[in-house]
C-alpha positions in Angstrom: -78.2 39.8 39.4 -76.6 42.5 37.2 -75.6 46.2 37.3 -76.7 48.4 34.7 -74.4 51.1 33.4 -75.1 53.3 31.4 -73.5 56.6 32.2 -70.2 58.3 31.0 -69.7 58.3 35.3 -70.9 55.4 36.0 -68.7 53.5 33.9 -65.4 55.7 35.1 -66.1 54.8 38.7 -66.8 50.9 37.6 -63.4 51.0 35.5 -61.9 52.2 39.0 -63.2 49.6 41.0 -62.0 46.6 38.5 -58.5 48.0 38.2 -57.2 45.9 40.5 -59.1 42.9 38.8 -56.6 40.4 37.7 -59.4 38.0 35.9 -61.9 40.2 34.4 -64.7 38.3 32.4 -65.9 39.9 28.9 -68.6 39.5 26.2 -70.5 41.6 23.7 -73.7 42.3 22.1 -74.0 43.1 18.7 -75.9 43.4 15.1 -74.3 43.1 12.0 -77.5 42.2 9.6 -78.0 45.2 7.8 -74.8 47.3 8.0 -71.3 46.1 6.9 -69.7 47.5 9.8 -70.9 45.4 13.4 -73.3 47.4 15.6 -72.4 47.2 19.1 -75.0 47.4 22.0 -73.6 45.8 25.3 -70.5 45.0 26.6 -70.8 42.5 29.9 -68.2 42.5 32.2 -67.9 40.5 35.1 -64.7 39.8 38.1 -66.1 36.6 39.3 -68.6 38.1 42.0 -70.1 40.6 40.4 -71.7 41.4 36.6 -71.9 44.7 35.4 -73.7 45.0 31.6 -72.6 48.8 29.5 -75.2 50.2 27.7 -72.9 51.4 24.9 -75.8 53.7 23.4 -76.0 55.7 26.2 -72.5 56.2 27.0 -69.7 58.3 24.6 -66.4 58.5 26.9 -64.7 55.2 26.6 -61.1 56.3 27.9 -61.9 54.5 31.2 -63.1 50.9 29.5 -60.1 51.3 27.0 -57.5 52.2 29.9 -58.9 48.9 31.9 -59.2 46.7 29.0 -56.0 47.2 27.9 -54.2 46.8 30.7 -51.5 44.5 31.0 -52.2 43.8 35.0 -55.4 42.3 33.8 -56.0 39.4 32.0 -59.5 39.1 30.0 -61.8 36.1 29.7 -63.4 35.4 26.3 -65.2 32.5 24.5 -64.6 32.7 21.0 -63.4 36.4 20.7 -62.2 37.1 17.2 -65.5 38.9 16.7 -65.5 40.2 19.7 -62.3 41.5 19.3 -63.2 42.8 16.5 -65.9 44.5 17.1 -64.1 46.2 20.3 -61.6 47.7 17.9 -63.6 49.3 15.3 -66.4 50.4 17.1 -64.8 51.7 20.5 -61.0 51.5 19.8 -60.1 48.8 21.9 -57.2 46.6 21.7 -57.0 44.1 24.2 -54.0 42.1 24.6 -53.9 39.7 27.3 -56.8 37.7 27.2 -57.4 33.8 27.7 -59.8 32.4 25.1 -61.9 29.5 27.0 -62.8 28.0 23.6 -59.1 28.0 22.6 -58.1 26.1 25.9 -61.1 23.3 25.5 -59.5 22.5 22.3 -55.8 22.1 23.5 -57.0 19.9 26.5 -59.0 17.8 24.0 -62.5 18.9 25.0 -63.5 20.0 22.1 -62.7 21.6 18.5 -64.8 24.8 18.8 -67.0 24.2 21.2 -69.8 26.3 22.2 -69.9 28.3 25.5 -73.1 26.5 26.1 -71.8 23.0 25.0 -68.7 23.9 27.1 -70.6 24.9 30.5 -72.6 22.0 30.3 -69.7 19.6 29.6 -67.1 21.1 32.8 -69.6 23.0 35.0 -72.9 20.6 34.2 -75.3 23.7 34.1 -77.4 23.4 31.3 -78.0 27.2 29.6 -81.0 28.8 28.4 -79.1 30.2 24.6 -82.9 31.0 23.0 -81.9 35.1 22.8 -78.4 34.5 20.5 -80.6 36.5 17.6 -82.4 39.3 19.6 -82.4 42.7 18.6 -79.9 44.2 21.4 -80.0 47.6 19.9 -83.7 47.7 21.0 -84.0 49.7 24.2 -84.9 49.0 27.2 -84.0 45.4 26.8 -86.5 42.7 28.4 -85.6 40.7 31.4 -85.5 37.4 29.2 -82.2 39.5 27.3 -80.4 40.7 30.3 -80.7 37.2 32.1 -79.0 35.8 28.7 -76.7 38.2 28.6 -75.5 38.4 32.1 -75.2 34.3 31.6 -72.8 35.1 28.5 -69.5 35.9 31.5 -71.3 34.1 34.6 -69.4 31.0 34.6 -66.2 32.2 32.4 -64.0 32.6 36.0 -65.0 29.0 36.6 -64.2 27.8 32.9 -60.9 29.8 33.4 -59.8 27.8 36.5 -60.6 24.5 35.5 -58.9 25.3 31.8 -55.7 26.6 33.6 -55.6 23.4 35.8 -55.7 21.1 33.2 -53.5 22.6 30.6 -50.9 22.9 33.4 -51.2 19.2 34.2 -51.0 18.3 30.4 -47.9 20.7 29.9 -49.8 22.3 27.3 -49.3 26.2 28.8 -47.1 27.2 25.8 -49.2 25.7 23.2 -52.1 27.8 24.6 -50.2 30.8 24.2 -49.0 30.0 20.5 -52.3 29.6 19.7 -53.5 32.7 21.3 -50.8 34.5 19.4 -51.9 32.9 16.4 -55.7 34.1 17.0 -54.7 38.0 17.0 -52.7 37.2 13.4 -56.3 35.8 12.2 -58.3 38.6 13.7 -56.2 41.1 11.9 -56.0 39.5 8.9 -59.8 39.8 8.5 -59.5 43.1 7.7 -57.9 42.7 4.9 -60.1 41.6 1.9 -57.8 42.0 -1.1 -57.8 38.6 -1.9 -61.7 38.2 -1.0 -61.9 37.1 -4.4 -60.6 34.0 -4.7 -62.7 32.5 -2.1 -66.0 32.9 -4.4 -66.9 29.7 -5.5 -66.1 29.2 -9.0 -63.7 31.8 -9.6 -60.7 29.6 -10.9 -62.7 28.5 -13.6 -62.6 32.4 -15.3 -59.8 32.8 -17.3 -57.0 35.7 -16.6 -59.2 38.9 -17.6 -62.2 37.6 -16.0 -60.2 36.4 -12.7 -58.6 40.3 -12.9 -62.1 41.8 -13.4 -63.1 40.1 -10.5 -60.8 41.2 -8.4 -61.3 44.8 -9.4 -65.1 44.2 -8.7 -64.8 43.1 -5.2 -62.3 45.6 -4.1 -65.2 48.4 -5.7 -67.7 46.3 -3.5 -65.8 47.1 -0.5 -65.1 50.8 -1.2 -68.8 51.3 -1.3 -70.2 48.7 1.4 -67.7 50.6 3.5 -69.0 54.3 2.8 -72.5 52.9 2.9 -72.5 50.9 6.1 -74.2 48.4 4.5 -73.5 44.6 3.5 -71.7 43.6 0.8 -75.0 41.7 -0.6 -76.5 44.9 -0.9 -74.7 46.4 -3.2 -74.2 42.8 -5.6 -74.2 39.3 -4.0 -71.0 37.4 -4.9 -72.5 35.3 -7.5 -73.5 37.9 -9.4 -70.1 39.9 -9.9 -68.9 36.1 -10.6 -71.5 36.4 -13.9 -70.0 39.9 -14.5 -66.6 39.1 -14.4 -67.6 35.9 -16.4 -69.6 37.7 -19.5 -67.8 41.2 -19.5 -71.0 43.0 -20.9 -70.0 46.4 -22.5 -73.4 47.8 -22.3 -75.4 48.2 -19.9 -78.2 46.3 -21.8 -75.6 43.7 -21.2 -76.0 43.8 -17.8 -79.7 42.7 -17.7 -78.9 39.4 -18.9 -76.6 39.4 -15.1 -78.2 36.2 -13.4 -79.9 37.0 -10.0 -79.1 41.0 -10.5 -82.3 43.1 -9.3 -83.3 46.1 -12.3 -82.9 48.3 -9.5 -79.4 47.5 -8.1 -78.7 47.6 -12.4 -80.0 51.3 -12.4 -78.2 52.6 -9.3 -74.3 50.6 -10.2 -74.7 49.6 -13.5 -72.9 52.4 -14.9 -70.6 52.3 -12.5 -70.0 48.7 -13.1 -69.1 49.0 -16.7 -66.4 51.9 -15.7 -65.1 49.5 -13.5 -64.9 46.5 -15.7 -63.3 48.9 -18.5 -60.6 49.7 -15.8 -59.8 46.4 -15.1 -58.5 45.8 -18.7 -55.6 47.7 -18.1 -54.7 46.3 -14.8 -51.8 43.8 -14.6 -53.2 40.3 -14.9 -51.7 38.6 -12.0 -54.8 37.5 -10.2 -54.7 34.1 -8.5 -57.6 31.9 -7.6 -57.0 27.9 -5.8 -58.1 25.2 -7.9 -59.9 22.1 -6.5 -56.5 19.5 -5.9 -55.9 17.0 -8.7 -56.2 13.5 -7.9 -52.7 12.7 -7.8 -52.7 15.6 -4.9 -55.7 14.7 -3.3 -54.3 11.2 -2.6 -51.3 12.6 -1.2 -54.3 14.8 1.0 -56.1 11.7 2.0 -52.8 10.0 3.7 -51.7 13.3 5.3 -55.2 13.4 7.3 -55.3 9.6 7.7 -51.8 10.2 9.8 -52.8 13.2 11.5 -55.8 11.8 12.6 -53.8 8.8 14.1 -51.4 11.5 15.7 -54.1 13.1 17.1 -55.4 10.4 18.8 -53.0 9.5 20.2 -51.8 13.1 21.5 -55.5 13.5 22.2 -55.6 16.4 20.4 -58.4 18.0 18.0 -56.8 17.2 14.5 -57.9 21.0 13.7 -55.8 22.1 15.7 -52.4 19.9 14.0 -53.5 21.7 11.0 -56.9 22.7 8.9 -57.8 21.5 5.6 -57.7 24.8 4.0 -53.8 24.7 5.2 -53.0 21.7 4.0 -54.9 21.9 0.5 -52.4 25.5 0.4 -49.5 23.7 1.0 -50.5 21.3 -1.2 -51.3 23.7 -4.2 -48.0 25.7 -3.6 -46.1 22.6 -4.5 -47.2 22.6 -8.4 -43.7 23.1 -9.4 -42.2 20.1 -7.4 -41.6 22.0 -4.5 -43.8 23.4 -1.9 -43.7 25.6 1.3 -45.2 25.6 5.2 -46.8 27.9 7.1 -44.8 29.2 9.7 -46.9 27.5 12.2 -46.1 24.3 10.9 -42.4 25.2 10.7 -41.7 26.2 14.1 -43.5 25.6 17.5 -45.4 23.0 18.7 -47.1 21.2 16.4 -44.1 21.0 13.8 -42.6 17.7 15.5 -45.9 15.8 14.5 -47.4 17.7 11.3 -44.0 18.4 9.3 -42.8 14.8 9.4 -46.1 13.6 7.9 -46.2 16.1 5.5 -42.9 16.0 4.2 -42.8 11.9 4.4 -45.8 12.5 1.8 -44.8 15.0 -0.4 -41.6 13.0 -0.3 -43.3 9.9 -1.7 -44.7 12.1 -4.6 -40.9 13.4 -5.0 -41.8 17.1 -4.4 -39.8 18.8 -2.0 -39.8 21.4 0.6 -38.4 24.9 -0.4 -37.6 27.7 2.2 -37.2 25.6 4.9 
């Protein structure tokens, strides 16, 4: 059974009572459909006894969460938290720092590549869960039963996840990796803020030629500016397809801009204008944008064998081969070595995947006679 909070004083005497929590178990609640920044609604919180769930809407001092959360005496369990951590930092200016990611630790021990907190409780614990409230609206107040039993179920079994987790990557010496990997999961989280390139992961854009590529770049960063002072999604304001057909056509009218595949009349009337001052200033911008191009085939043979020996590595490791290294790594690495040279990721450079992942690659890239650069 759970403890409602939802009181500036209830949650300061509940942040007094877990301070001395060395395992505190954490999840959130939130909507992100129609507004570009997430919505927050419930925070569960549990020490392996007890569940508490924070009504966030009803509650405005978050000193006492913040000053618990980020404690470094306490060590937080998530299931795949970059979104929760994300949401946490923008919408109540919390940081945490030492946590212990259960999805993280499956895939190290070789239970699974992103595995599911329901796929995971049901594969150590054997408790099948009940995961039919994922899409409810949890801003909706008072929330039914059906949603606080989910939602109390969401931390309910993340202490028992945690010690089995611990046990096993202690007896596969794998402690360090897990913490790499954790440090490596902040560097992600923090990079999704940052959107300047957001561009060149449209689909099609390396096909536009310089101007166009630039144009684009100009148009997303706009997007951004006003999905941010809207609160609203990026869509709203011109789906990504059709700045692509902007960037592509460079009308110069806004007659033009009618001929925009998939564009409604009325987004045309409210940022057409707009649009066209935008495009005009993205003439005189330097042309330096940068979009990946699918591999060539000489390349993607040289991709092929990489992930036919990583595969084989990771077998025998027993290891996710996600986690020696992604495709969109790999495809980067590959790209970056147009001039006969190429570079790694840090991550594949030091630490401990590097004495399985940089042999291959560079036995590869070798056979191709490309070398490595900044070594």
């Amino acid at each position: 059974m759970s403890i409602w909070i939802n009181s500036n004083n209830e949650l300061s005497s509940l942040c007094d009572q877990l301070a001395d929590s060395k395992l505190i178990a954490l999840d959130t609640e939130f909507i992100r459909t129609d507004t570009y920044y997430p919505k927050i609604a419930l925070i569960q919180l549990s020490d392996g006894e007890n569940i508490w769930l924070v009504d966030v809407l009803a509650i405005d001092d978050f000193f006492p969460l913040k000053k618990l959360l980020e404690s470094p005496d306490s060590t937080l369990i998530f299931h795949a938290c970059a979104e929760d951590l994300e949401v946490l930092d923008h919408s109540i200016n919390v940081q945490p720092t030492h946590i212990f990611d259960t999805q993280i630790a499956a895939g190290i021990v070789n239970i699974g590549y992103s595995m599911g907190y329901a796929r995971l409780v049901d594969s150590l614990l054997d408790i099948e869960l009940d995961k039919q409230e994922t899409r409810s609206n949890w801003l909706a107040r008072p929330l039914t039963q059906r949603q606080l039993d989910y939602a109390s179920i969401d931390v309910l079994h993340l202490h028992s996840l945690h010690g089995i987790l611990v046990k096993m990557l202690d007896e596969q010496n794998r402690i360090k990796w897990f913490e790499e990997e954790t440090k490596g999961l902040f560097k992600v989280v923090d990079q999704r803020k940052n959107n300047q390139d957001y561009y060149t992961r449209i689909r099609g854009a390396w096909r536009l030629n310089t101007q166009s590529l630039t144009t684009l770049r100009h148009l997303c960063l706009w997007r951004e500016t006003i999905s941010r002072s809207k609160d609203v999604p990026k869509s709203r304001i011109a789906k990504d397809n059709v700045l692509l057909d902007i960037a592509k056509k460079m009308p110069k009218s806004k007659h033009q801009l009618h001929s925009i595949e998939d564009w409604h009349p009325g987004s045309i009337r409210r940022y057409g204008e707009l649009i066209l001052k935008e495009i005009e200033a993205s003439l005189s911008q330097d042309h330096d944008a940068w979009a990946p191009q699918p591999l060539s085939s000489g390349l993607n043979v040289v991709f092929k064998n990489i992930r036919k020996s990583l595969i084989k590595i990771a077998e025998e490791q027993k290891i996710p081969q996600e986690f020696l290294s992604n495709k969109r790594e790999l495809e980067d690495i590959l790209r970056s070595s147009h001039q006969g040279s190429y570079q790694l990721p840090d991550r594949i450079k030091q630490g401990w995947r590097q004495q399985w992942v940089r042999p291959v690659i560079e036995s590869e890239l070798s056979k191709a006679n490309i070398n490595c650069e900044s070594l």
